[in-house]
C-alpha positions in Angstrom: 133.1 116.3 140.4 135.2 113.8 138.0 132.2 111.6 138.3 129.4 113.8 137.9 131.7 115.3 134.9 131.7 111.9 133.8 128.1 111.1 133.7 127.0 114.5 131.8 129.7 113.5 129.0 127.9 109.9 128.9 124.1 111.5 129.0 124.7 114.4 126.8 125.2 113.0 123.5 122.1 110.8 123.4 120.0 114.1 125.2 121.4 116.3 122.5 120.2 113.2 119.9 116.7 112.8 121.4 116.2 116.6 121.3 117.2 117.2 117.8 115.4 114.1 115.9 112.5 115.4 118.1 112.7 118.9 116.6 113.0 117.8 113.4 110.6 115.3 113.3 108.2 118.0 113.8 109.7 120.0 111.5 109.0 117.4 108.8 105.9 116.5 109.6 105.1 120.6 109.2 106.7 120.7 105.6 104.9 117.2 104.4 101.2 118.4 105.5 102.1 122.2 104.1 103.3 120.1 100.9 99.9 118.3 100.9 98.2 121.1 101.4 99.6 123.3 98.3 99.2 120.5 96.3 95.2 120.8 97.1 95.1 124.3 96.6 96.4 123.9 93.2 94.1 121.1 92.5 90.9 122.7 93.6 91.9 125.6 91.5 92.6 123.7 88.4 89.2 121.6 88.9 86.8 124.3 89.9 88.5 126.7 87.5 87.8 124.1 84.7 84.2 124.1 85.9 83.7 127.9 85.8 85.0 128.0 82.5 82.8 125.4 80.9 79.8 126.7 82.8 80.9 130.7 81.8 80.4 129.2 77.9 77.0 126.5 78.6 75.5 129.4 80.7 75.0 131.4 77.4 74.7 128.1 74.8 72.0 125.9 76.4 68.2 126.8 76.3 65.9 126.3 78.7 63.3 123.8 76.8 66.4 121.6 76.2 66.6 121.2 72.7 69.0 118.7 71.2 71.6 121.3 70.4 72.1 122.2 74.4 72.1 118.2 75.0 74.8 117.8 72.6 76.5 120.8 74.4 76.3 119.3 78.0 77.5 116.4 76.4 80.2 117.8 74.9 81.1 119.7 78.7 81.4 115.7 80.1 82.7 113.9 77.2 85.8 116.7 76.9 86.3 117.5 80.2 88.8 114.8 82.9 86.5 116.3 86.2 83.2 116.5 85.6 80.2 113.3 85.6 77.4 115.2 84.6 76.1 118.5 83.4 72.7 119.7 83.3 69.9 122.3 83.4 68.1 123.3 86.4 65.4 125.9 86.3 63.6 126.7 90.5 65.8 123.8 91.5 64.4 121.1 89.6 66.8 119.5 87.0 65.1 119.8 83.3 67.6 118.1 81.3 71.2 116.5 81.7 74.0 115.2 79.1 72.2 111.8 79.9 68.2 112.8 78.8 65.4 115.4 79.4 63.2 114.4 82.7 59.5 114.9 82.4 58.2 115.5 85.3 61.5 117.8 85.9 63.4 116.2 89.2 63.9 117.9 92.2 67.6 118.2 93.3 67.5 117.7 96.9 69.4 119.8 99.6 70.1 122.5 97.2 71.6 125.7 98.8 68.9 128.3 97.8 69.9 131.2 95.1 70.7 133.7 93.9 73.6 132.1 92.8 76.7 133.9 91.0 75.7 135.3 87.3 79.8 136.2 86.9 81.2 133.4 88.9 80.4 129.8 90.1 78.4 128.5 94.0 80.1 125.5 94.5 77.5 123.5 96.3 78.5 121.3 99.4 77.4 117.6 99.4 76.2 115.5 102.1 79.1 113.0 102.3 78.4 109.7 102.5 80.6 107.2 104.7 82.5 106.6 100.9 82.3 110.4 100.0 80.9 109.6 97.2 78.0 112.2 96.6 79.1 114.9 93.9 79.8 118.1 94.3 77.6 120.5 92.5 79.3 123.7 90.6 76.1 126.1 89.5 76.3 129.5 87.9 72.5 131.6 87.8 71.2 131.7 84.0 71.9 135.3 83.9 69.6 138.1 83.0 69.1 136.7 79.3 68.0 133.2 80.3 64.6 132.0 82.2 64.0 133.2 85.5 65.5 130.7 87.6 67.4 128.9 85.4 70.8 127.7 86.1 73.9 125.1 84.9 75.2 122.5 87.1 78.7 120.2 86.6 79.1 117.2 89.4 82.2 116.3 90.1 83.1 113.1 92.2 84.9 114.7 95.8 87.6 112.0 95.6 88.9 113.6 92.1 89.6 116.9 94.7 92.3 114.6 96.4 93.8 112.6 94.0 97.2 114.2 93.9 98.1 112.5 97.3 95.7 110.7 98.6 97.5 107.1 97.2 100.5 108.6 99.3 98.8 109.3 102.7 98.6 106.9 105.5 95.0 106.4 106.4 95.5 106.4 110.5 97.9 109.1 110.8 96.9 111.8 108.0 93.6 113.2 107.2 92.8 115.8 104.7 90.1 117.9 103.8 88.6 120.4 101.5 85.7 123.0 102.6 83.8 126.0 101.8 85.3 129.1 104.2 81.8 128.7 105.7 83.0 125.5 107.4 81.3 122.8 104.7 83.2 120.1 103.9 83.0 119.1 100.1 86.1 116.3 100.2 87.6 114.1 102.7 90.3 111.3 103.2 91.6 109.9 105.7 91.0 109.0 109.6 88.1 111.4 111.0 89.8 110.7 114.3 92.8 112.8 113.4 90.6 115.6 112.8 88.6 115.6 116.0 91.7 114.7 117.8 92.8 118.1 119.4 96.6 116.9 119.9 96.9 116.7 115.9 99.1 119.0 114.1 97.3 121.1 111.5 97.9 123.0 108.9 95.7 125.2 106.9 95.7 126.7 103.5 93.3 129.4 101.8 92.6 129.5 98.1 93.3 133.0 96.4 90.5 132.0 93.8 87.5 130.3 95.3 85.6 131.0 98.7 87.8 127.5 99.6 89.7 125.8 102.6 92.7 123.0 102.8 92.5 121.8 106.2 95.3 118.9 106.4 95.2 117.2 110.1 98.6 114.6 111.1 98.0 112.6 114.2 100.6 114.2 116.9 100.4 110.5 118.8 101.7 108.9 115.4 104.4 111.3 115.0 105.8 110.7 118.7 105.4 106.8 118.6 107.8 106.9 115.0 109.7 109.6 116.3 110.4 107.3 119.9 110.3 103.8 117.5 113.4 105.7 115.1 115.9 106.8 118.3 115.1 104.7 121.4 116.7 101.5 120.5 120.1 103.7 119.6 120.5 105.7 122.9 122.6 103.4 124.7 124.7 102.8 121.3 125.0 106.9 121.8 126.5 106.4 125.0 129.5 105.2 123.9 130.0 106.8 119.9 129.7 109.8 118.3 126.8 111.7 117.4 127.3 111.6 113.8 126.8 107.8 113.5 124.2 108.1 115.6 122.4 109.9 113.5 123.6 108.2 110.5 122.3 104.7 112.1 118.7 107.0 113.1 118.7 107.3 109.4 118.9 104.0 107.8 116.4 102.5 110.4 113.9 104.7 109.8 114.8 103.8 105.6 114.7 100.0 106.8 111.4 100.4 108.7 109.4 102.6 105.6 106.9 101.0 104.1 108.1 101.0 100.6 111.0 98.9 102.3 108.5 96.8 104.0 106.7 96.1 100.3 110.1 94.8 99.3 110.3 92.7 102.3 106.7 91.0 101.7 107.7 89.8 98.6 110.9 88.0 99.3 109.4 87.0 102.9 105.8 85.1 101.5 104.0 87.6 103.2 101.7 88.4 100.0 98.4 86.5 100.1 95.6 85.9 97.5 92.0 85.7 98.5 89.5 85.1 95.5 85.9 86.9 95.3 83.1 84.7 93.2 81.6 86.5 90.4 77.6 84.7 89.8 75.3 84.9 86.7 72.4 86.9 87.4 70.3 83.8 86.2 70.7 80.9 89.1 73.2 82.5 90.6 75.8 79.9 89.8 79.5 80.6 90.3 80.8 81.7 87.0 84.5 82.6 87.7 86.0 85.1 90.3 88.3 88.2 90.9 91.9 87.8 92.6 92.7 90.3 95.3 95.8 90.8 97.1 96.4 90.7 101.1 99.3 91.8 102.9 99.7 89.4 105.4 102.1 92.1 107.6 104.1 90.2 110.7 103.2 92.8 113.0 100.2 94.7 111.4 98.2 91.9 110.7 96.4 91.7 107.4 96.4 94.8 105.1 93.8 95.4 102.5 94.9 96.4 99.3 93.6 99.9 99.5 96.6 100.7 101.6 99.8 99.3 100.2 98.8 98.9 96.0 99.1 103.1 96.0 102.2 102.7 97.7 103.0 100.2 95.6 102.3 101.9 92.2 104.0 105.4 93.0 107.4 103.2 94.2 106.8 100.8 91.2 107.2 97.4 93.2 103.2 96.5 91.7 105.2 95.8 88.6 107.1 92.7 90.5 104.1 92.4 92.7 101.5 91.6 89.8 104.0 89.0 88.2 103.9 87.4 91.4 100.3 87.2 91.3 100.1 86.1 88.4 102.4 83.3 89.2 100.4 82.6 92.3 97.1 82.5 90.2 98.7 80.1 87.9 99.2 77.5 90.7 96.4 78.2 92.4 93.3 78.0 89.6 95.4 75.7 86.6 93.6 72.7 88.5 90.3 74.2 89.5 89.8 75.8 86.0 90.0 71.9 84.7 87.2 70.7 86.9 84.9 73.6 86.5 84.9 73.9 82.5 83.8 78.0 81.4 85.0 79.2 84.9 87.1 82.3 84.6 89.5 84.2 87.2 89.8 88.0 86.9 93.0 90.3 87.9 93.4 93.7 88.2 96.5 95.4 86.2 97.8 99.4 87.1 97.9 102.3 84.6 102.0 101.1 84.9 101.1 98.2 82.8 99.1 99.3 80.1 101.8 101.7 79.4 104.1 98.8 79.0 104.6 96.7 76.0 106.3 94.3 77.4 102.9 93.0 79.3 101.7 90.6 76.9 105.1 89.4 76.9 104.6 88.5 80.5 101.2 87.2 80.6 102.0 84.6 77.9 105.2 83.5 79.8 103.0 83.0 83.3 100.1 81.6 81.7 101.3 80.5 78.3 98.6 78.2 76.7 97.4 76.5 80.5 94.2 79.0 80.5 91.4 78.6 77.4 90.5 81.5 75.7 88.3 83.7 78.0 89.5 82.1 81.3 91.8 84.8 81.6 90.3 88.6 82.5 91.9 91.7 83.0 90.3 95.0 84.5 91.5 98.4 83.7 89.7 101.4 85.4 89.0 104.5 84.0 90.8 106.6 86.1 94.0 104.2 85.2 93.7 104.5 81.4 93.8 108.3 82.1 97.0 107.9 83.4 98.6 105.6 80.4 99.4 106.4 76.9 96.2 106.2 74.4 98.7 104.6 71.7 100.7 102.2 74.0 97.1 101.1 76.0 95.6 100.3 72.5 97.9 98.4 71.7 98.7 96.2 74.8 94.7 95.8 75.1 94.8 94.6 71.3 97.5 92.0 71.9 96.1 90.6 75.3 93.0 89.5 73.5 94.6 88.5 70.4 96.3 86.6 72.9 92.8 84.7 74.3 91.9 87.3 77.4 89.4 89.2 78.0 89.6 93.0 79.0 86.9 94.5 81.3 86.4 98.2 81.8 86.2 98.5 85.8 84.3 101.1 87.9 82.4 102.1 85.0 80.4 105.1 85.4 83.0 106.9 87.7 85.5 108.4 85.5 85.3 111.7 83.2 85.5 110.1 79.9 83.2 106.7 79.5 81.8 106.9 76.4 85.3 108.2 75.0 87.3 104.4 75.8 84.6 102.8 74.6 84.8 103.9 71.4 88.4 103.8 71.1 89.6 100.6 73.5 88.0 97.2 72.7 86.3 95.8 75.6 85.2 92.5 76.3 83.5 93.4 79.7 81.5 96.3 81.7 82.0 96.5 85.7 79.3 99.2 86.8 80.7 101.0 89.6 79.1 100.0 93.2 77.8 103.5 93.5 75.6 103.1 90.7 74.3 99.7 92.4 73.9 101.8 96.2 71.7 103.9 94.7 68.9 101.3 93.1 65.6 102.3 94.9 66.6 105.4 96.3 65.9 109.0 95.0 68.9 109.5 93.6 69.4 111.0 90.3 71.5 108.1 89.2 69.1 105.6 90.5 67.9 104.8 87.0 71.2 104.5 85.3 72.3 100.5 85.4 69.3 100.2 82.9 70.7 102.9 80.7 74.0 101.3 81.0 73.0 98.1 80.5 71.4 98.9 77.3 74.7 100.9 75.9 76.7 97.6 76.7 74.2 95.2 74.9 74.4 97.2 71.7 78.3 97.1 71.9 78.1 93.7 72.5 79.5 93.9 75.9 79.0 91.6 79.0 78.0 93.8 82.5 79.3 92.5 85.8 77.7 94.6 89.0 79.8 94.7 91.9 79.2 95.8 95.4 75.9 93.9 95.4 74.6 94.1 99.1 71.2 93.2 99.0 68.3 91.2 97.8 66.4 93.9 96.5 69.8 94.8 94.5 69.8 91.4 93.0 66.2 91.5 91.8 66.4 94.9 90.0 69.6 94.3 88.4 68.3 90.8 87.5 65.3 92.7 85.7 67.6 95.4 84.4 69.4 92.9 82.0 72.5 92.3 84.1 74.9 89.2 83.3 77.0 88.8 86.0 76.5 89.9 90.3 79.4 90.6 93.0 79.3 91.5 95.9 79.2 90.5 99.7 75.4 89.6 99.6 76.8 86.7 97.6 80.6 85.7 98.7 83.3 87.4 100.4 86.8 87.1 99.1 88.0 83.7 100.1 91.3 82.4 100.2 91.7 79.6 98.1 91.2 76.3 100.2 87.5 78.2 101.2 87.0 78.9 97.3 87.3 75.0 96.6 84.9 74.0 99.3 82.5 77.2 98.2 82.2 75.5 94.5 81.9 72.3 95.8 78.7 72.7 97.3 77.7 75.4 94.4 78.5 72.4 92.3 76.3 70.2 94.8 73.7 72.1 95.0 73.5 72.4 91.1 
C-alpha cells in the first residue's frame, strides 16, 4: 500500500499538469478564434455598411446615360472611400459606365446573381474566388422606382480588405477564416483550406446582426494537440519530483521561448535571415536593369520561410524595424561591387508603413549606404495599403528627403488600394508597380483587362516609370511591351536568386549582350 501510495504521489502531479494545460489550451484556442471572429463581424459591418451608404446617396445622383456629372460622382464614391476599387452603373446587367469611362457597347458583367435586387438595402454579390481571392466583391442596390428599369449601382471591393484586421496575425497551416453569405457563399478567405474541410478542427461561428452574413473561423485541432504535447511533454518527468507551480511556471516560459516573435529575435542574432534578389528587365531587349531584394527565413527546423509569413509578424511586434536595417546592411555588401561593374543597374527594397512614419529613416539609409550607391541605384517601394496606415505629414516628408537624398520611391501594387489617384497627387513618385492582378487579367474578359494601358498612359503624363510584376507569360510580355511598359518582373523572366546565382545570371545577360 506504501508503495502504490508512493507511485500515485509521483504520477499525480504531472497527470493533474497534462490535464489542466490540456483544458486550457482548448480554452484558448476557443477565445482567440471567437476574438478573430468579432473582429470580422465588426469589419464586414464597417465595410459593407460604408458601401450601403455611398450607394443609398449614387442610387439617387447618377443618371442612367452617364453624363459627366454621375462620372464625377462615382469618382468621387472611389477616390473618398478606403474600401471600394470601382463604382459603376449597370442597367439588365450590363455595366454602362464606371469611375474609370463609359463602355460602348455596354459590357456584360458575368456570373451576376439575377434581380430584383434590394431598392432599400444592398445584394452583396458573391465572387468566384480565384486561387489568390482576388476577384471583387460586388455591393448592388436596384435603381429604384425613379430610375430606368433595370438599372442599378455597383461598388467592388477587393475580399482581402474583409480580413485585414488579422489576417497578418494568423498562421497560415493552423487557422483559416472565412466570410460568407448565410446561403453558404463564400465572399473572403485566408488561410489553409485544409483546416476547413478537416472535420477534427475547432470552429467557431459568428452571425452579423446587419447583413445576411457569416464568420466561419476554422483552427486545426491536430496543431493545437502537437503545441499543446510540444509545451508539457519535455517537463513531466521534471513534475515528478517539484511542485506544480514551477511546473507550470517553466510550461510558461517555453512556450514564450518557442513563439515565433521569439523565434524572429532569434533569426537575427543567429544569421538565419537570407536575401535572394529578383531581376527587374526593360521591356525593350529584355536586359537586366536592376532587381528587388526579398527576405528568406532560413528557419533550423522549418526550412525556408517566405516572407509572407513572418514580415506581418514582424511588423505588428516591430522587429522589421531591426530587420530592414539588417537588410539594408546586407544589401550594402552584397550589390556595392556588382553595382560598379554593371553601370545604371539599380537594387530595389521594400520598407513597412513603420518606416514612413519615422523620421529618423533617412537618417538610416544615409548611414547604411551613405554616398557608395549613385543617384537612382537606390529604390524604395511603398504600397498603398502601407501609406494608409502612416501619417500623410510624416510620409511626405520622409519620401521628400529620401530622394533629396538620391533614391528613388516607387508606388507598389498599384491599382489595389482605395485611394490611387489621391498619393499620386500628393506623394512624389519616381516609379509605378502595376499590381500582378492587373497583369493576370491581359487577354481575358475581365473588366480590368484593359487597364495597364490606361495606367500606363496616367504614369507617362506624370512623368513616372511603370514596372509590371507577376509577368508569367509570353503573351503577357508582348502586350505590355505594346502597352508602353518600361520595365517586366516576374517568373517568366527570373526567379528570386540568392546572390552567387544573381552574379552568374548577369554574367551571361552580359554575355549574351
Amino acid at each position: 500500500m506504501i508503495a502504490l501510495a508512493a507511485v500515485v504521489a509521483g504520477l499525480l502531479p504531472p497527470a493533474l499538469t497534462l490535464a489542466v494545460t490540456w483544458q486550457r489550451a482548448n480554452g484558448d484556442a476557443r477565445q482567440r478564434l471567437d476574438r478573430y471572429a468579432l473582429l470580422l463581424e465588426h469589419r464586414a459591418d464597417e465595410v459593407f455598411g460604408a458601401a450601403e451608404a455611398s450607394l443609398a446617396e449614387l442610387v439617387t445622383t447618377v443618371d442612367a446615360d452617364c453624363p459627366e456629372a454621375s462620372l464625377e460622382r462615382l469618382r468621387k464614391a472611389v477616390y473618398t472611400s478606403l474600401y471600394f476599387r470601382e463604382a459603376g452603373l449597370l442597367i439588365d446587367g450590363q455595366l454602362v459606365c464606371s469611375n474609370l469611362r463609359r463602355f460602348a457597347p455596354p459590357v456584360q458583367v458575368p456570373n451576376l446573381d439575377l434581380p430584383p435586387w434590394p431598392t432599400d438595402g444592398i445584394h452583396i454579390e458573391a465572387p468566384a474566388l480565384t486561387l489568390e481571392d482576388e476577384v471583387s466583391i460586388r455591393v448592388l442596390r436596384s435603381g429604384g422606382p425613379q430610375q430606368a428599369a433595370g438599372l442599378a449601382i455597383s461598388l467592388l471591393l477587393n475580399p482581402r480588405e474583409l480580413l485585414e484586421p488579422v489576417r497578418a496575425a494568423i498562421d497560415e497551416s493552423s487557422i483559416a477564416l472565412r466570410i460568407e453569405r448565410r446561403d453558404g457563399r463564400v465572399l473572403a478567405r485566408a488561410g489553409s483550406a485544409a483546416v476547413i474541410e478537416d472535420a477534427d478542427s475547432l470552429v467557431r461561428r459568428r452571425e452579423s446582426r446587419r447583413y445576411p452574413l457569416r464568420i466561419v473561423v476554422s483552427g486545426s485541432r491536430d496543431e493545437l494537440i502537437g503545441a499543446w504535447w510540444e509545451n508539457t511533454a519535455g517537463f513531466v518527468a521534471l513534475g515528478l519530483a517539484i511542485s506544480l507551480p514551477l511546473f507550470l511556471l517553466l510550461v510558461r516560459l517555453d512556450r514564450r521561448e518557442r513563439s515565433m516573435d521569439a523565434a524572429l529575435v532569434d533569426a537575427l542574432e543567429n544569421d538565419e535571415l537570407r536575401v535572394h534578389y529578383q531581376p527587374i528587365h526593360a521591356s525593350d531587349g529584355l536586359r537586366v536593369v536592376g532587381a528587388e531584394a526579398l527576405l528568406r527565413w532560413q528557419h533550423p527546423q522549418k526550412g525556408l520561410i517566405m516572407p509572407g509569413v513572418f514580415v506581418p509578424l514582424a511588423e505588428l511586434s516591430g522587429q522589421i524595424i531591426p530587420m530592414t536595417a539588417w537588410l539594408m546592411r546586407q544589401v550594402r555588401r552584397d550589390l556595392e561591387t556588382l553595382l560598379e561593374a554593371y553601370p545604371g543597374f539599380y537594387v530595389a527594397l521594400n520598407l513597412s508603413p513603420r518606416h514612413f512614419s519615422d523620421p529618423e529613416l533617412p537618417t538610416l539609409v544615409n548611414d547604411v549606404f551613405g554616398d557608395r550607391f549613385a543617384d537612382g541605384r537606390l529604390v524604395f517601394e511603398i504600397t498603398e495599403r502601407e501609406l494608409l496606415s502612416s501619417s500623410d505629414n510624416v510620409a511626405s516628408q520622409v519620401i521628400d528627403t529620401l530622394r533629396a537624398q538620391g533614391a528613388r520611391i516607387a508606388l507598389d501594387d498599384f491599382g489595389t488600394g482605395y485611394s490611387s489617384l489621391r498619393y499620386l497627387a500628393q506623394f512624389h513618385f519616381d516609379l509605378l508597380k502595376i499590381d500582378k492582378a492587373f497583369v493576370d487579367a491581359i487577354g481575358t474578359e475581365s473588366v480590368t483587362a484593359g487597364l495597364v494601358e490606361d495606367m500606363v498612359t496616367m504614369a507617362r503624363r506624370l512623368g513616372l516609370a511603370t514596372v509590371a510584376e507577376g509577368v508569367e507569360t509570353d503573351f503577357q510580355i508582348e502586350r505590355l511591351r505594346a502597352a508602353g511598359v518600361d520595365y517586366l518582373q516576374g517568373w517568366r523572366l527570373a526567379a528570386a536568386l540568392p546572390l552567387a546565382e544573381l552574379r552568374r545570371y548577369l554574367e551571361r545577360g552580359s554575355k549574351a549582350g
